[in-house]
C-alpha positions as CSV (number, residue, x, y, z in Angstrom):
1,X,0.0,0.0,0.0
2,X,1.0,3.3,-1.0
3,X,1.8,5.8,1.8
4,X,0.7,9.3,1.5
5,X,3.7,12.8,1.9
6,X,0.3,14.5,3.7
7,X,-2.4,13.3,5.0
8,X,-6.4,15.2,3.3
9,X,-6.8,18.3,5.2
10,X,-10.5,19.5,6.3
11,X,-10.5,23.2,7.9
12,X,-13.9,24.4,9.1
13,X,-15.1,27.4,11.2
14,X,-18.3,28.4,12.5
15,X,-20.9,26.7,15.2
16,X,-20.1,23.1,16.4
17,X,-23.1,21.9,14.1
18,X,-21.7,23.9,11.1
19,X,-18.4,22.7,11.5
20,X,-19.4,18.9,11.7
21,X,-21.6,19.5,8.7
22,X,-18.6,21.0,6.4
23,X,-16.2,18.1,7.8
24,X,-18.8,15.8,6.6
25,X,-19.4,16.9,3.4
26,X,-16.0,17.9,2.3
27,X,-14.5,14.3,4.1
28,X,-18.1,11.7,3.0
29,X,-16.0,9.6,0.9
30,X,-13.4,9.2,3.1
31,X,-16.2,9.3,6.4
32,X,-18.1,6.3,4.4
33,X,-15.1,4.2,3.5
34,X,-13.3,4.1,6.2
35,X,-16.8,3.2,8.1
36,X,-16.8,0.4,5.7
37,X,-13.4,-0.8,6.7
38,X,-14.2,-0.5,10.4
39,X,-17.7,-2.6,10.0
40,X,-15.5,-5.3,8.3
41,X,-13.1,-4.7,11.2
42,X,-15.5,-5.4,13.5
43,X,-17.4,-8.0,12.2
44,X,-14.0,-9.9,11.5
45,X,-12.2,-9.1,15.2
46,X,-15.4,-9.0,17.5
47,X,-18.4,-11.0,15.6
48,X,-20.5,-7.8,15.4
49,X,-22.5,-7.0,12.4
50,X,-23.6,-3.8,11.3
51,X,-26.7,-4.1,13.4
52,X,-25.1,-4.6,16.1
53,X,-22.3,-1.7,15.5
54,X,-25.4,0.1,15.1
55,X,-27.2,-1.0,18.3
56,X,-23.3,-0.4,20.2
57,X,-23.2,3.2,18.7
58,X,-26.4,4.4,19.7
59,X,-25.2,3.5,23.4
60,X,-22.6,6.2,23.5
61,X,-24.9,9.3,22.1
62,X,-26.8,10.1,25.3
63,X,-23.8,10.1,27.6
64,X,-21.8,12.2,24.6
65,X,-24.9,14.8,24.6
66,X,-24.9,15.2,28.8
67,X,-21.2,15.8,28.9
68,X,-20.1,16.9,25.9
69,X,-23.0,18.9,24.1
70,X,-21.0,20.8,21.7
71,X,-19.5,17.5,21.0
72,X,-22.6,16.0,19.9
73,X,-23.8,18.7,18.2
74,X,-20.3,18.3,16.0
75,X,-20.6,14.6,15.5
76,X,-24.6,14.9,14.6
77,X,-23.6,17.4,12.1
78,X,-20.6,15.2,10.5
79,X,-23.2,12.2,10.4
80,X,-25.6,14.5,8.1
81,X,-22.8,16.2,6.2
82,X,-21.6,12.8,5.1
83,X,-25.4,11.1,5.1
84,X,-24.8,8.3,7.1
85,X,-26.3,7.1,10.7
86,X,-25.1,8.9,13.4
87,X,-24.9,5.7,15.3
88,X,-21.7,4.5,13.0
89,X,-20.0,7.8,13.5
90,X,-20.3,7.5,16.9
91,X,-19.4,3.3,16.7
92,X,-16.2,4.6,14.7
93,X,-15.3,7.5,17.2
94,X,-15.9,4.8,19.8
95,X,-13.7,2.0,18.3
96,X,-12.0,1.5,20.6
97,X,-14.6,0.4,23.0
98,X,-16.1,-1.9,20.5
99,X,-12.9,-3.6,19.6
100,X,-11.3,-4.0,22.8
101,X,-14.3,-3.9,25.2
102,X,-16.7,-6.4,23.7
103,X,-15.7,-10.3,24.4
104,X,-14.3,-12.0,21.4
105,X,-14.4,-15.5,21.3
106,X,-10.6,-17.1,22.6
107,X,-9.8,-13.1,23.8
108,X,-9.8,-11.8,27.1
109,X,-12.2,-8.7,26.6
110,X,-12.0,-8.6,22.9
111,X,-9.5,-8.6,19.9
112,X,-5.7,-8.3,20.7
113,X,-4.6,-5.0,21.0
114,X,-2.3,-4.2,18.1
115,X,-2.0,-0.7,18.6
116,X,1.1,0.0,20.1
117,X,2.2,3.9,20.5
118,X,4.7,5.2,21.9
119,X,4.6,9.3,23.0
120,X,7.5,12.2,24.4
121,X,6.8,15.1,26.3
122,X,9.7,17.3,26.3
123,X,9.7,20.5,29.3
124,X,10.5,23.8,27.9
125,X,13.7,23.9,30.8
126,X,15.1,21.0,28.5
127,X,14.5,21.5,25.0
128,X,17.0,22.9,22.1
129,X,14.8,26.4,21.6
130,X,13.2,26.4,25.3
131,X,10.0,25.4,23.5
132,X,7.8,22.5,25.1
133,X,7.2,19.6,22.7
134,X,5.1,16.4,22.5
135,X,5.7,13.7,20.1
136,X,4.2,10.1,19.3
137,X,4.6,7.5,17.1
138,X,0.7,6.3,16.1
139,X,1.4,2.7,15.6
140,X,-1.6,1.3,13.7
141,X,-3.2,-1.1,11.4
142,X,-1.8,0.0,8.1
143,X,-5.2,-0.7,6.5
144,X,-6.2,2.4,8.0
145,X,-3.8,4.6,6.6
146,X,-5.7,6.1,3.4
147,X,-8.3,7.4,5.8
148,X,-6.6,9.4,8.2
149,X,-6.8,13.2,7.7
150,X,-5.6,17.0,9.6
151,X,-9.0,17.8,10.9
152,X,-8.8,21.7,11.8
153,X,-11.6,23.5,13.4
154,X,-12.0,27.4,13.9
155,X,-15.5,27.7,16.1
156,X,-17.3,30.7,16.6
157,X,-15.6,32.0,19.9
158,X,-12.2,32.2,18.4
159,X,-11.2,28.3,19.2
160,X,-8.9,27.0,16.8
161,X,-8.1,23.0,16.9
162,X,-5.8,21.3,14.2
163,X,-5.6,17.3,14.7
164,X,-4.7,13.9,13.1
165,X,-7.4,11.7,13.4
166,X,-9.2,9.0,11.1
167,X,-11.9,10.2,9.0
168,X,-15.1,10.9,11.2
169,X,-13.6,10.9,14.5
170,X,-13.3,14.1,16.0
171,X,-9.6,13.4,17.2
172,X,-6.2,11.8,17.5
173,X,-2.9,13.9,18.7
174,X,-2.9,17.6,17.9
175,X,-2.9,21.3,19.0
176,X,-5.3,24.1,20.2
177,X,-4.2,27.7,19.5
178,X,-3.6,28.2,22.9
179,X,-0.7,26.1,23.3
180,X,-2.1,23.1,24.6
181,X,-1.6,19.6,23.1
182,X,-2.3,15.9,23.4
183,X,-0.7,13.0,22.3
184,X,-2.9,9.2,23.0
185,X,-1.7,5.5,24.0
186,X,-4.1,3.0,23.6
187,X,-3.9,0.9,27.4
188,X,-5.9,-2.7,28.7
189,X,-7.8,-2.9,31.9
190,X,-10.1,-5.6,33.7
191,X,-12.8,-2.4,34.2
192,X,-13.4,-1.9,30.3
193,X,-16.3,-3.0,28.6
194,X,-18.3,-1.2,31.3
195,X,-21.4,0.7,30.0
196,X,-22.4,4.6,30.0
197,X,-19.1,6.1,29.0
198,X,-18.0,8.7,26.3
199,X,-16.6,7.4,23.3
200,X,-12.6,7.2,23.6
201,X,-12.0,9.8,20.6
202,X,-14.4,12.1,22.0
203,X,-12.9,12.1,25.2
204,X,-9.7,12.4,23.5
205,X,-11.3,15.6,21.8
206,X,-12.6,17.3,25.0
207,X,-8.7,17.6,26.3
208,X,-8.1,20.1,22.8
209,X,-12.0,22.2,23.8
210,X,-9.8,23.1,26.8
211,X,-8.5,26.7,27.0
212,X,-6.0,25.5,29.6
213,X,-4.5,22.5,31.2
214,X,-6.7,22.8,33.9
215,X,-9.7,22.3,32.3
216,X,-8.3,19.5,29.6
217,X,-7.7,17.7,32.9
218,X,-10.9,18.1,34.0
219,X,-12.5,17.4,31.0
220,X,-10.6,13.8,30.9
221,X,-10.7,12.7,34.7
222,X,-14.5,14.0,34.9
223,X,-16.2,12.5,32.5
224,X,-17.3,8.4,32.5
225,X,-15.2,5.9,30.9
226,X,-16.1,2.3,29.0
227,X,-12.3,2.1,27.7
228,X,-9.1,2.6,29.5
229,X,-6.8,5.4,27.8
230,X,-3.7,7.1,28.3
231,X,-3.5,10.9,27.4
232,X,-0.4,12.7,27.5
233,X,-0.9,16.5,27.7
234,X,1.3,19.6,27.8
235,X,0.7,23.3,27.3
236,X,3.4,26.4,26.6
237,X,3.0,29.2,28.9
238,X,5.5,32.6,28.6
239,X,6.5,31.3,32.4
240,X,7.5,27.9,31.8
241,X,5.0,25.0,29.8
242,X,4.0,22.0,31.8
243,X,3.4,18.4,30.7
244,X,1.9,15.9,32.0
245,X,0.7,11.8,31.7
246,X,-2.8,10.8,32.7
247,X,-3.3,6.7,32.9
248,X,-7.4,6.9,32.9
249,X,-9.6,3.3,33.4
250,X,-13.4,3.6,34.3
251,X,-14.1,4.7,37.7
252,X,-10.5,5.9,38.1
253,X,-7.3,7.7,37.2
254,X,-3.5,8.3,37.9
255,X,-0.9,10.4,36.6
256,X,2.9,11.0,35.8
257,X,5.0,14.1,35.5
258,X,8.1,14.6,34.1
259,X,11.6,13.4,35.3
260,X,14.5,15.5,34.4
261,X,12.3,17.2,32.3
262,X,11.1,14.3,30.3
263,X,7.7,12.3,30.1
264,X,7.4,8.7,28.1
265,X,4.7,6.7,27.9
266,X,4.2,3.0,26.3
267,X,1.1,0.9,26.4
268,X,1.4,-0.5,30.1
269,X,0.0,1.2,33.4
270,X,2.8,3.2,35.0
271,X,1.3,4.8,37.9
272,X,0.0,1.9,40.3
273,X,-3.6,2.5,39.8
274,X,-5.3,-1.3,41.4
275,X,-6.6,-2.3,38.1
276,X,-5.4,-5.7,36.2
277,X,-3.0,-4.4,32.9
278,X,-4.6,-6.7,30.3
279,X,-1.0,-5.9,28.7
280,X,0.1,-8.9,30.7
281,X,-2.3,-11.6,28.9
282,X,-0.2,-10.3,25.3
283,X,2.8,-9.0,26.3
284,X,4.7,-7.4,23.7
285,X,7.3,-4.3,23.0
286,X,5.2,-2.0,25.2
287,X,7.2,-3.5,28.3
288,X,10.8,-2.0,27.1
289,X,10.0,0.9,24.8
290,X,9.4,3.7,27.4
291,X,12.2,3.1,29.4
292,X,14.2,2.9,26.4
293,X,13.0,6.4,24.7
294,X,13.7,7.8,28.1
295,X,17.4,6.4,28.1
296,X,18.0,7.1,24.4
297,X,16.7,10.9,25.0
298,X,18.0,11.0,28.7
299,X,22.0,11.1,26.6
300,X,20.9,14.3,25.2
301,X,21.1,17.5,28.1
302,X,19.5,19.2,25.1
303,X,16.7,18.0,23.1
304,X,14.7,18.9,19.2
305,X,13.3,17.4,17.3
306,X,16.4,15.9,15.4
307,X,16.9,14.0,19.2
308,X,13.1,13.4,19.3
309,X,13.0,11.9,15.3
310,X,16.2,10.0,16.3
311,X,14.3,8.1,19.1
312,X,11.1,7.4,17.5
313,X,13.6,5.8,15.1
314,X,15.0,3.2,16.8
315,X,15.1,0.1,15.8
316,X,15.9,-2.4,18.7
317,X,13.7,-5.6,18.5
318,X,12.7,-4.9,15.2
319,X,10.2,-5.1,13.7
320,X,8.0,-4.7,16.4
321,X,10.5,-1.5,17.9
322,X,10.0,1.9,18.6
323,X,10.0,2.5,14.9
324,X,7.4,-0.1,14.1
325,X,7.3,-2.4,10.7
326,X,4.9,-5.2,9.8
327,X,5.8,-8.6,11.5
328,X,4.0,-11.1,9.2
329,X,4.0,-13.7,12.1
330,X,1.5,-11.7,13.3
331,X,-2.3,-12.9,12.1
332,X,-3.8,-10.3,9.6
333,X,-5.9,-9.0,12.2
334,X,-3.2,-7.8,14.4
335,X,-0.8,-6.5,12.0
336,X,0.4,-3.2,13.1
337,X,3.4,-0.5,12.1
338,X,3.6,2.9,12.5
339,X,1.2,5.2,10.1
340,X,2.2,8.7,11.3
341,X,4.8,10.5,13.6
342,X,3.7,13.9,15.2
343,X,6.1,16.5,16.6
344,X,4.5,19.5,18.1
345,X,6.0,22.5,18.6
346,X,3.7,24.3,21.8
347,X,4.9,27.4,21.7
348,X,5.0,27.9,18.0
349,X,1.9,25.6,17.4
350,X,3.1,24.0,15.2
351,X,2.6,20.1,14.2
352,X,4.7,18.1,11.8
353,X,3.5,14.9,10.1
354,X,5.8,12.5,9.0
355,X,4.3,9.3,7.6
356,X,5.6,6.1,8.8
357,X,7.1,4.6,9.8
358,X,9.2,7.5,10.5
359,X,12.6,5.6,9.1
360,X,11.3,6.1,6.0
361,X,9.0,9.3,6.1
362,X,11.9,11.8,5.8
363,X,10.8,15.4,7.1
364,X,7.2,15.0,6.6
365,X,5.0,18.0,6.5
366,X,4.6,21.3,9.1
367,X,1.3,23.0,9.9
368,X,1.2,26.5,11.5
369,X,-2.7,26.1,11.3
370,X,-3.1,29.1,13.6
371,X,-0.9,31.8,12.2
């Protein structure tokens, strides 16, 4: 499969509904195609047809709409931009609930988690330019590569969003235009599968409605979960940015910050929160590639994004590294490499996309969606 120098960018402004209804229309072919893929996903990983991805999807709309109005007024209006039923946007924004929540024959809770990302926050005090930086490596089913998309949103009280994200969800890692950014990790718990929770992209969204890192912290730990997530979050500020990691499972939460400056997060619970780490039941890279970015980025009393782009490369235990490349041993199912690397840039907001896996990718492409 082909992969893509830049990913389709969608940039819409006006009221939440107005901006959901542009994304829809100018993204439908992408929006319905990539549902497509996901209904085959599901059907294949987790037994559910599209009745039932239907039945799953409608679950998540009344708890979106009590927490997240705006949200729902943005996902309703992407649904009817695109024409399709709002219950498979919000199946889609909620994937990962419906692929790693729902039992799957042979599978403890559902299909194997393939999705293995690894993500740097970088404090301002330790950075080449005195900038704070995040950056991740979205590790991913390649199949899913043609219908990612830059998703940027201008709303009608001067809000500006500009994310990565697969077409129809509302988020992956990206930037607001007031310096605050998110980067994701997709974690295992006993607790998921529970019922009544926002979808995880939406959640993921609600951290970049935030004007400040207060209120993306609120917005994550506050509302109800079905999923288990890892958010890693950082905003500049004139007296010093801040970063950090929030490990979030229904009914709970813990959190990291930064060591020497630095912040890495796998796929495996860091904090001690008393939940069972499905991670254990698959194993996998997730167990050495945190403490390994920290030690390859802990040689450097200076870090950019040359040091950042020269971890996320790494190779060790290929091909399931850092720097991620298909392992055919793996069934079709679980194949996984890495899709995109994102380095932002708080201070400047600024996010660079380099497609992946980043070995190959070269410089990618910069956005300064907000100047």
């Amino acid at each position: 499969m082909t992969t893509p120098t830049a990913p389709f960018v969608v940039d819409v402004s006006g009221t939440p509904t107005e901006m959901g209804h542009a994304y829809g229309v100018q993204a439908a072919d992408l929006i319905r195609a990539n549902i497509e893929a996901y209904l085959l996903r599901f059907r294949l990983a987790v037994g559910l047809d599209r009745e039932a991805v239907i039945r799953e999807g409608r679950a998540y709309i009344e708890t979106t709409v009590a927490h997240f109005p705006r949200l729902a007024e943005m996902l309703a209006g992407v649904a009817a931009g695109a024409g399709v039923e709002p219950a498979l946007i919000y199946a889609v924004n909620a994937r990962s609930e419906l692929l790693y929540g729902t039992p799957a024959c042979g599978t403890p809770g559902g299909a194997e988690p393939t999705g293995e990302c690894t993500v740097v926050g970088v404090l301002d005090g330790r950075t080449d330019t005195g900038h704070t930086m995040l950056a991740q490596n979205w590790d991913w089913h390649p199949e899913q590569r043609p219908y990612t998309l830059v998703l940027i949103t201008r709303d009608e009280r001067g809000h500006e969003v500009a994310v990565l994200t697969e077409a129809g969800m509302l988020a992956k890692s990206g930037l607001n235009n007031k310096g605050l950014g998110v980067c994701v990790n997709l974690l295992g718990s006993d607790r998921d599968g529970r019922p009544g929770g926002v979808p995880y992209h939406v959640l993921l969204r609600s951290v970049l409605e935030a004007d400040s890192l207060s209120w993306a912290l609120r917005n994550a730990v506050r509302a109800p979960r079905s999923a288990s997530i890892n958010l890693l979050i950082g905003q500049s500020h004139p007296d010093g940015g801040e970063v950090i990691d929030l490990e979030l499972v229904p009914g709970d939460a813990g959190w990291l910050h930064p060591a020497d400056g630095l912040l890495v997060h796998a796929n495996h619970f860091e904090t001690g929160l008393p939940v069972y780490d499905t991670i254990k039941d698959w194993g996998g890279s997730s167990l050495f590639r945190s403490a390994r970015v920290r030690r390859l980025l802990d040689a450097y009393p200076r870090i950019g994004e040359k040091e950042l782009l020269g971890a996320l490369t790494d190779h060790h235990s290929e091909p399931v590294a850092v720097c991620r490349h298909l392992d055919l041993r793996d069934a079709e199912l679980d194949r996984s490499e890495t899709i995109w690397t994102t380095v932002m840039d708080l201070d400047e907001r600024s996010l660079r996309l380099i497609p992946g896996p980043p070995c190959e990718g070269g410089t990618g492409t910069l956005y300064t969606p907000f100047s």
